[in-house]
N, C-alpha and C positions, 0 to 999 in steps of 0.2 A: 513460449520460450521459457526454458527453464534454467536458473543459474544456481550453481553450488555454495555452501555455506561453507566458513573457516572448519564446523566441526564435521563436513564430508570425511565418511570413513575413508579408508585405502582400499585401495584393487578392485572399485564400483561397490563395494557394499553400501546399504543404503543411498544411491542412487535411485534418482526418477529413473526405470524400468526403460522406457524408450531412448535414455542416455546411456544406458548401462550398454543398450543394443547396439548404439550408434559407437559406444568407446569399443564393443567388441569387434565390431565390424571393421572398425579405422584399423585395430591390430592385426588383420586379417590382409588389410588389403596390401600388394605388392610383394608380398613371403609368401604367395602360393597359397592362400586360404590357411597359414599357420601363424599365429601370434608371433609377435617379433622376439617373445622371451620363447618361444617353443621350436626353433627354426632347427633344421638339423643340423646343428655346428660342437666342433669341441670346445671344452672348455675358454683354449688359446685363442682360440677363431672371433669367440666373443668378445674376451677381453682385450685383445690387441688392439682392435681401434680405440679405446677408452686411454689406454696406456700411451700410443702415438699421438696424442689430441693432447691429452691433458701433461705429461711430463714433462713439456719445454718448458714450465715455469719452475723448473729445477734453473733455468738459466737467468730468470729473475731473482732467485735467490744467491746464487754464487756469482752472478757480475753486478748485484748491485751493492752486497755484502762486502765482495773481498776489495772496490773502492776505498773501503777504510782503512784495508790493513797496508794497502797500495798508498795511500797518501801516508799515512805512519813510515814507510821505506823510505818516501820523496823526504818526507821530514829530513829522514838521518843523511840523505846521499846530499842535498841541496841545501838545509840548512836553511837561514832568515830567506834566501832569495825565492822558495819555494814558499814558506811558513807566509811572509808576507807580503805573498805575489796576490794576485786577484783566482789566479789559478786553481788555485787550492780549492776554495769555495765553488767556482764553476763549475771544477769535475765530477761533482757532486750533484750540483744545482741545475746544471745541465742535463744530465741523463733525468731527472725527475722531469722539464721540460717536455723532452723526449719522449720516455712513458706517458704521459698522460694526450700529448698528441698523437701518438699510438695506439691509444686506446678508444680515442673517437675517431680517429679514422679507419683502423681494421672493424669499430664495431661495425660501421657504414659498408666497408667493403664484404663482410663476412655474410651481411643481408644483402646488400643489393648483387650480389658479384657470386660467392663459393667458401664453403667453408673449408675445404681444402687449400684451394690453391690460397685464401689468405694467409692460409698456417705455413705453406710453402714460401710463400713471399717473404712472414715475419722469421720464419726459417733462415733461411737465405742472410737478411740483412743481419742477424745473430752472427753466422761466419765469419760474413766479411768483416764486421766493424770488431767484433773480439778479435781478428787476427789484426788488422788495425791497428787496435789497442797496445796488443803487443808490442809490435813495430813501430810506436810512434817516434816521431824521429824528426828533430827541428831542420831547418833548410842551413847546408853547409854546418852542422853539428850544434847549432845556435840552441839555448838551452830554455830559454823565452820561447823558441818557436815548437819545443817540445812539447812544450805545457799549453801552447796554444794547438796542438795536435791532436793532443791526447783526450781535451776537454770536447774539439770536434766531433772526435768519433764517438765521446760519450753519447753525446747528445742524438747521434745515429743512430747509437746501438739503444739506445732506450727506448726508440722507435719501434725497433721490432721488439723489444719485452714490453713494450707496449700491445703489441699486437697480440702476444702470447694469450695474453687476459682475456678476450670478445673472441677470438676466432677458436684459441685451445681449449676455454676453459665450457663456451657455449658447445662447442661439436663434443666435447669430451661428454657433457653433460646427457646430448642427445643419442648417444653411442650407450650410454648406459639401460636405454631401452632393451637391448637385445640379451640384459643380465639377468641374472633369477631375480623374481622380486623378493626382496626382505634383505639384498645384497647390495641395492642399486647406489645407493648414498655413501657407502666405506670403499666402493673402487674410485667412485668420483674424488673424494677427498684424498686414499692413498697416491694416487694418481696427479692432484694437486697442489692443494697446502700442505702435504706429509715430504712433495717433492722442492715446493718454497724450501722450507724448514732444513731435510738434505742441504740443501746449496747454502743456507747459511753455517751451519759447521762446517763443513769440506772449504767453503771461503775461510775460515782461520786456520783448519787444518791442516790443509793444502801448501800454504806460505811458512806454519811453523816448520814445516818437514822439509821444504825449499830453503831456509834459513838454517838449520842443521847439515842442511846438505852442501850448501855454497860459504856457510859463513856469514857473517856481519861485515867482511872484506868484498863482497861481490854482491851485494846489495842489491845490483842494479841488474843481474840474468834475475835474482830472485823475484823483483816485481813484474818483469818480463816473462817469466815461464809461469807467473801466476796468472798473466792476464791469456796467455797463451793457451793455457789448459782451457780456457772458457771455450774453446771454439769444439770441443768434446763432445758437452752434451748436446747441441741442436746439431751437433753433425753425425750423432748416432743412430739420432733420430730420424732424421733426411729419407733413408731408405723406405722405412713404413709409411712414412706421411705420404711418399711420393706413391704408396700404393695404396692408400686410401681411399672411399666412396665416400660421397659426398651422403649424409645420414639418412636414414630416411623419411623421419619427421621431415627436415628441411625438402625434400625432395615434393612430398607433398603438401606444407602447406608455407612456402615461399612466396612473397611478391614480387620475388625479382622482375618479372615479367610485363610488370603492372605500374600504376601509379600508389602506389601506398596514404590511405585517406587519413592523411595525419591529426586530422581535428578527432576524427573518433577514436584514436589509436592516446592520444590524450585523453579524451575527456573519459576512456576506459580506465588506463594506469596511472595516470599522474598521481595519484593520491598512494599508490603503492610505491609506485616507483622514490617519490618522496621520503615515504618510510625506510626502504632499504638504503640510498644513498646516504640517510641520516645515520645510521646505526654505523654504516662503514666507515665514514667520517669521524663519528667519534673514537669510532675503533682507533682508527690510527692519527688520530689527532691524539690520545692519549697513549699510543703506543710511545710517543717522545717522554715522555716523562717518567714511564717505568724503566727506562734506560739510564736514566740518573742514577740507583741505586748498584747497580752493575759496576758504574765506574765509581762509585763509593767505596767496597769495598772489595775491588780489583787493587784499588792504591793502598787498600791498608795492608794487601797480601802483599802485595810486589815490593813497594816503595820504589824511590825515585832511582834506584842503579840495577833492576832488574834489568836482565838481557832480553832482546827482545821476541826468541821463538819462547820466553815462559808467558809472555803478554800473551801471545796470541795462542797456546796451549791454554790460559785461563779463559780466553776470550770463547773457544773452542767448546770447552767445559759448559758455560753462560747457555751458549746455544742451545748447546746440545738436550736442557732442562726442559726445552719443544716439543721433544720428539713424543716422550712417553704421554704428554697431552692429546698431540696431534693424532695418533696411531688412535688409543684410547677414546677418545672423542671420535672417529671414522664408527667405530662399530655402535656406540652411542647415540649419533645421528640414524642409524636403521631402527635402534630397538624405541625408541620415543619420538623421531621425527627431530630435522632441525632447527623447526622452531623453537620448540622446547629444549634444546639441547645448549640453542645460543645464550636462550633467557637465562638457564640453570648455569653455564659455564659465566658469563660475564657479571652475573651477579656475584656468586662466589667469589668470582677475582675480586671486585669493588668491595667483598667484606676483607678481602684478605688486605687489599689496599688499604683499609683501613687501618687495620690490626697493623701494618709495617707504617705509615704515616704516623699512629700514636706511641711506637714504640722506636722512633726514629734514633732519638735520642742515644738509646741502651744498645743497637744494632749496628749503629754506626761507630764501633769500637774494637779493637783488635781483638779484647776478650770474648767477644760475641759474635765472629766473622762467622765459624762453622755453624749459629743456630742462624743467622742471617742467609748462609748460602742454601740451607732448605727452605726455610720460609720463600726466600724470591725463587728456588724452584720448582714450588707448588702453585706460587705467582702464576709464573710464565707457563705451566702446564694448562692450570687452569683457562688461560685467556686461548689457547690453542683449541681446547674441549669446545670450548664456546663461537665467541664468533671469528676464531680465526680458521679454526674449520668450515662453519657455515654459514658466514656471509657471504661466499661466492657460491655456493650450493643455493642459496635464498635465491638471490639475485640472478642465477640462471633457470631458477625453475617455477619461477612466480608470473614469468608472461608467454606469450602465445610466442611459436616459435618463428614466425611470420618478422618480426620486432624484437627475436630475442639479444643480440648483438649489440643492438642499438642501447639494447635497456641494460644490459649488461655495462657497458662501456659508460657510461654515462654515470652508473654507482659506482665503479669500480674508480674511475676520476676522480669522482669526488671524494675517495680517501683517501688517495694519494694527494691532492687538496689539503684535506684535511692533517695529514701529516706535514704538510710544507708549512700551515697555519701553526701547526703546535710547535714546530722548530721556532716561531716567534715569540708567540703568547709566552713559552713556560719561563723562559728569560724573564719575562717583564711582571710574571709571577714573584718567582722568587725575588729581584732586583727590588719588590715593593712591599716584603715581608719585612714584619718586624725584626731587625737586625740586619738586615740586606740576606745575600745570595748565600752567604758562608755560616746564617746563623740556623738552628734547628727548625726553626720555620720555614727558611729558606730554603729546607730539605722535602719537610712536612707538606707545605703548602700545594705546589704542582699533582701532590698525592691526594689530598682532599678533594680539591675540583677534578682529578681521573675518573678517581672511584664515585664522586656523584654520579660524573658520568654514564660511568658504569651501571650504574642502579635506574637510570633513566635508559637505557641501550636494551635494557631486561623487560620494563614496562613497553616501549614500545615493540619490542619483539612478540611479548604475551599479550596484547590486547590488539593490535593493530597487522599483523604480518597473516598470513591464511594459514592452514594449515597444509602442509605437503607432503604427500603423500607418495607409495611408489609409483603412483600411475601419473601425479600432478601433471607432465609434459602432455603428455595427450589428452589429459581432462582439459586443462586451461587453452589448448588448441580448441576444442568441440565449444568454450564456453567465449571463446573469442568471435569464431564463426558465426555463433546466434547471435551476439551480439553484434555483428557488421549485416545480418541478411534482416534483422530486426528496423536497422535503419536506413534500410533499400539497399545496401552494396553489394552488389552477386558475385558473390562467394567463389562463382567458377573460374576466377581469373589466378587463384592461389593455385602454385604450386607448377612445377613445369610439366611438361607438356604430357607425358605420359604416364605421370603420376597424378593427374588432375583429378578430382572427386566434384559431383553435382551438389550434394550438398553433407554435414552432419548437423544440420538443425534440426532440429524435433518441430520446429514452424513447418517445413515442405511435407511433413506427412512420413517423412522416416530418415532411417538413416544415410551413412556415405556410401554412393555407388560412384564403380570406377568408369571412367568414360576413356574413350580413346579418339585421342585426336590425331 
């Protein structure tokens, strides 16, 4: 049995010889004796599954986003009875709820069930609960039952941007098989943290332009046709999804069929799996706190009698500092790998987090807003280069595909965790700083322990994470396989029924041959 090392080159080079056979062979089988990157398809042909899988988390980013700009509206129309309802918080607190039970159950159903129809499912529940939203609407016009409506269907709809994560972001990833290699890793990413990132500018941009257009007099179409527009993207989508094949990784090396032998499926990844759920965690445990600086000097621009489509035109601006990261970093993760790509992007941010913690003081002043609004956009670029690109590119292409949903969904939790954690902690950060919440410590401090963070998110990515390469999805299948036939478990029960293989261990004497059952 032979297992690969983190420093395994790309595309079998330096490969044991008889795995090299066994990965060509596996590319071979079900395309007609032609490699899955050599099939005869156009351009579109290829990339269109990657695009229908992975782009609904454009709806993670614009309905979980424009929430904010949505309770800022309830603010103005409803005033203390909204500001000091329980409501307010829910609608918020809720849909993260939602997500994260979304995200272990579609991982569950994406493996044991399809990866289409779970994207069709998480689809679906996208419409209905964004048109919901829209229309939320108290019993007899009751304005308490509004808000207990609205907070409902959040909670719904997080369900399916829950789903989005394990069932879009795993098929998106397994769909990139069919791409050239040296390209595989910038369609997965443009595809879906470039399409997160989208959704959060069109979330402020969308409302400033709804606010210009209705007025501060009609308030209340303006939050409605905002939550309204959300039911767009998963329903542009709808069409391709519903024409989708299920991958064909998954096709062949799926347990659905089977019992899934959870103790080796452990004692395999847990120590991986560990490692990625940790770096994502901290990701967006410290994503709370690089947010402070935003609303810092956001107040010094505006002050307290701006109108409110220029808030959310600056808020629009904030965002939009993502993009040139996000793009940037996609071709990044090809030419060094995402390993290194996460290590180099999140370090950087943590030095630069530092550099804006020590000059807290001088930045946080009307005289210094324009060298402060570069500096935090080099910030926020930066964090996008890194693990906001490739933590979910890690985390879907570090386990066999057999378990990949499950493992997916499980990191992906834990940072959305992990941000629900930092919405506590950085309060009782600053509230315990020298001078309280208001003094430059009080600013500084939450910055300090990020960017530690951050400097630890880099080590454990450089020393502990494998290396991935274009082929990883079918290497880490072939080294999963040995490793289950290694300790008796026959291998022939993976995969349905007509895509079944006898074996790809280099134990039985050679490679994957196709059987027909």
């Amino acid at each position: 049995m032979k297992f690969f090392s983190p420093s395994t080159a790309e595309d079998g080079v330096g490969l044991d010889p008889t795995l090299a056979d066994s990965l060509d062979h596996d590319q071979h089988n079900d395309t007609g004796g032609v490699p899955l990157d050599h099939t005869e398809k156009g351009r579109w042909e290829r990339i269109w599954p990657t695009l229908a899988c992975g782009a609904g988390l454009f709806s993670d980013g614009y309905l979980n986003s424009v929430i904010g700009q949505v309770n800022t509206i309830l603010v103005q129309i409803y005033g203390n009875r909204y500001k000091n309802s329980s409501a307010q918080q829910n609608v918020a607190s809720l849909a993260f709820a939602g997500t994260v039970i979304g995200q272990l159950f579609f991982g569950w159903l994406s493996d044991h069930y399809s990866r289409k129809w779970s994207l069709m499912i998480s689809t679906c529940i996208l419409i209905v609960f964004a048109a919901l939203c829209a229309g939320a609407y108290g019993y007899h016009g009751n304005v308490n039952g509004l808000f207990a409506a609205l907070a409902a269907y959040r909670f719904l709809i997080g369900i399916g941007i829950g789903g989005e994560y394990p069932a879009g972001s795993v098929a998106c990833a397994e769909s990139t098989g069919e791409l050239k290699a040296g390209h595989r890793n910038r369609y997965f990413i443009l595809f879906t943290n470039v399409q997160i990132d989208l959704g959060f500018v069109l979330a402020n941009l969308v409302p400033m332009i709804l606010v210009l257009i209705f007025t501060e007099d009609h308030l209340r179409a303006t939050w409605r046709v905002t939550l309204a527009l959300g039911v767009l993207p998963p329903l542009s989508l709808f069409y391709l999804r519903l024409k989708l094949k299920e991958p064909e990784e998954f096709n062949r090396e799926t347990m659905k069929d089977t019992r899934t032998p959870w103790l080796l499926v452990i004692k395999f990844y847990w120590f991986r799996l560990l490692i990625v759920s940790l770096i994502w965690f901290i990701y967006d445990f410290s994503a709370y706190s690089f947010s402070i600086y935003s609303s810092a000097w956001l107040a010094l621009i505006l002050g307290k009698s701006s109108p409110l489509w220029k808030t959310f035109a600056w808020n629009t601006l904030v965002n939009a500092f993502y993009l040139p990261g996000a793009i940037g970093g996609a071709f990044l993760s090809d030419w060094i790998g995402p390993r290194k790509a996460l290590a180099i992007g999140v370090c950087l941010q943590g030095l630069v987090g530092f550099l804006m913690a020590g000059l807290y003081s001088h930045l946080n002043t009307p005289a210094h807003v324009a060298g402060f609004v570069v500096v935090y956009g080099i910030f926020l670029s930066l964090g996008e280069a890194g693990p906001g690109d490739n933590i979910g590119l890690v985390a879907s292409k570090t386990c066999s595909t057999a378990i990949r949903g499950q493992y997916y969904a499980i990191a992906a939790a834990m940072g959305k965790i992990g941000a629900f954690v930092g919405t506590y902690i950085f309060p009782i950060i600053q509230n315990h700083a020298p001078g309280g919440a208001d003094s430059v410590r009080g600013g500084q401090d939450p910055f300090f322990v990020s960017s530690s963070l951050c400097l630890f998110s880099a080590f454990l990515a450089i020393f502990f994470l494998p290396h991935i390469g274009q082929d990883t999805i079918t290497l880490e299948d072939i080294k999963f396989r040995e490793y289950l036939e290694s300790n008796g478990w026959d291998t022939r029960q993976m995969g349905i029924k007509k895509h079944r293989v006898v074996s790809t261990s280099t134990a039985d004497g050679g490679g994957a041959k196709d059987v027909s059952v």
